[in-house]
Residue, then its C-alpha position, 0 to 999 in steps of 0.5 A: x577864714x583864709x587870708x592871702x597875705x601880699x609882700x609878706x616879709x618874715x617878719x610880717x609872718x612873726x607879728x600876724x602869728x603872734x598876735x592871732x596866737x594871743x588871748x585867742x585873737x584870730x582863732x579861724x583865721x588861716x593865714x596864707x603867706x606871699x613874697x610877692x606883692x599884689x598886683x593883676x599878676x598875682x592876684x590868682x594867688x588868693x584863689x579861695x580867700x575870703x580876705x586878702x592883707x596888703x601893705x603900701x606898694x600893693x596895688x588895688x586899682x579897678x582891675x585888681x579888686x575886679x580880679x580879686x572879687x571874682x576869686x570871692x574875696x570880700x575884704x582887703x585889709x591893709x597892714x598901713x595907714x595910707x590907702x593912696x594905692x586902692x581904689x576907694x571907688x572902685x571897692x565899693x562899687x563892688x562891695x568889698x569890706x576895706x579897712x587899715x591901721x589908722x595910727x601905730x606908734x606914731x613916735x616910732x616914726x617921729x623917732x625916724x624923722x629925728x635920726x635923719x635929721x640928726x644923722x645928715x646934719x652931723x654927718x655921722x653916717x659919713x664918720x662912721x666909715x671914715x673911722x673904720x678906715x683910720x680916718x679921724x680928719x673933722x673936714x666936711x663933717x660940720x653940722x649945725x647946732x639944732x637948739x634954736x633953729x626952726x622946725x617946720x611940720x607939715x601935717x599935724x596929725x598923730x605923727x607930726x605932733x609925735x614929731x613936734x614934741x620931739x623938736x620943742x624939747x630940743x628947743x627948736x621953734x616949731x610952725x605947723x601946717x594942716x588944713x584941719x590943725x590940730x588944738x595940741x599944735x598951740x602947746x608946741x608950736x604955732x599954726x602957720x601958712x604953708x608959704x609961711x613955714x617954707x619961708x622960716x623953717x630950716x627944716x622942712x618935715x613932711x607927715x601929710x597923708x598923699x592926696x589928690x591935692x597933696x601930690x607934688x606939693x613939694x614942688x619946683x615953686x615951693x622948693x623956691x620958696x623954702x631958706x636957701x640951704x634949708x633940709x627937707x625930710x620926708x617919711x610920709x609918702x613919696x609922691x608928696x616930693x616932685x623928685x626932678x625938682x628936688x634934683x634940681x633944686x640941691x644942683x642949685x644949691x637952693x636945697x641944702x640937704x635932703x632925708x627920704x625915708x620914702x620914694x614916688x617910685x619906691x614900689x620897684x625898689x624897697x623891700x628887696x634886696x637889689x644888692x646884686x642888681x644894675x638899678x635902672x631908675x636914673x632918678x633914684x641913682x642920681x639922688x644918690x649921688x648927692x653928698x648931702x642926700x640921706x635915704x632909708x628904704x621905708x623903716x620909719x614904722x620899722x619898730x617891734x611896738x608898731x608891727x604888733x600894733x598893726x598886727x593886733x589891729x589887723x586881726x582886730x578889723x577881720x574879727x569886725x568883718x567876720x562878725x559883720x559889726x562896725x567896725x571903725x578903721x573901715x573906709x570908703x570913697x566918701 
């Protein structure tokens, strides 16, 4: 079976071979390699593929999948667990097989979370330049200590438990939110109203999956709800984060500090390298000109443990479309 593989970077290609190289996991499967990413433009590249591999700033809206099964390809399989970006509607209307990597080391992410905090609270990103340049002056590196402070975390999932635990054990008192909370919360933490954990938590984690009702829920009126001076960290999906909001809300100094490691337009901009370009995003440019702002380019699941975990279960979800079994990280619009 061929499989057209979308933004596939070099080491997607060393963790899909690997995986379907092992204990004869994917025999069959040909694997067909593209930098670019999915879109109605290149959605001909996977001319004669039964199946094509996508990750999360692919696009599979109507048109796409439209395109892609008049080309006869049956199954989309996405190397994430978001799926934000695909038509659910629309893939079943035409039938296509669709399936994702639901969970891949969810500390890895947590452990992410973790060294944003710990680098913009400490400021260490700034004393490593400083000290290169025979600076060693403390000034405008002060932090504060964590032990004792309050960690909210939005989402208790996998990953927002996986985080939770993390800041219990550093002593730090921990609420939750999820509108299906999780039992494991009560061992960490306690289960709290969105408003609730705006208001107390000096730091703000997001790890909620990006809905219809979960867009922007960081926005200009909960942004006024948070503790002045409080830090608000994102790894989950962009478009969670009203960004003009967010701009606004550290002029006014209501947002004390800010760590992204996701970006609602980060589809034009993550996974390249942009080094040696003007980048015309004035939004993004002008978070950057924040002092107190950390951004990473999407590498909270940046671990060699996840992306053998999303290439084994990749291949894993293939191997149910081929032999037409049950397969369970497959879904639908219902």
């Amino acid at each position: 079976m061929k499989i057209a593989v979308y933004s596939a970077r070099p080491y997607d290609r060393r963790s899909l071979d690997a995986a379907s190289q092992r204990d004869g996991a994917g025999q069959g499967a040909e694997f067909v390699y593209f930098d670019a990413a999915l879109d109605d433009h290149t959605a001909a590249l996977a001319q004669d593929c039964e199946a094509v591999c996508v990750f999360v700033n692919d696009r599979l809206d109507a048109g796409v999948l439209q395109a892609l099964h008049a080309l006869g390809v049956r199954a989309v399989l996405l190397r994430c667990a978001g799926f934000n970006n695909v038509d659910l509607a629309a893939a079943g209307r035409l039938g296509l097989f669709v399936a994702r990597v639901p969970a891949y080391s969810p500390e890895a992410v947590a452990e992410h979370t973790l060294a944003l905090v710990m680098t913009l609270n400490r400021q260490t990103h700034r004393a490593y330049n400083r000290v290169r340049e025979g600076n060693f002056m403390l000034d405008g590196l002060l932090g504060r200590t964590l032990h004792g402070k309050t960690v909210g975390i939005v989402g208790t999932g996998k990953i927002g438990l996986a985080t939770a635990r993390i800041f219990h054990g550093m002593g730090c008192t921990v609420l939750g939110h999820d509108p299906f909370p999780s039992p494991a919360l009560h061992a960490l933490g306690t289960a709290v109203t969105l408003e609730a954990l705006l208001a107390h938590s000096d730091i703000v984690s997001l790890h909620c999956p990006l809905t219809e009702q979960s867009r922007h829920m960081i926005d200009e009126a909960s942004l006024s709800l948070m503790k002045p001076g409080a830090m608000l960290v994102n790894t989950s999906r962009g478009a969670l984060v009203d960004t003009d909001a967010v701009i606004h809300a550290l002029k006014s100094r209501q947002l004390g500090q800010l760590a992204i490691d996701v970006y609602e337009q980060e589809n034009a901009l993550f996974f390249q390298d942009r080094s040696s370009e003007i980048i015309d995003d004035d939004v993004f440019q002008r978070l950057m000109t924040f002092p107190n702002v950390l951004v990473t380019g999407h590498q909270g699941f940046f671990t060699a443990e996840a992306l053998q975990e999303i290439a084994e279960t990749t291949l894993d979800n293939l191997a149910h479309f081929a032999a037409g079994t049950a397969c369970p990280n497959r879904i639908s619009a219902n």
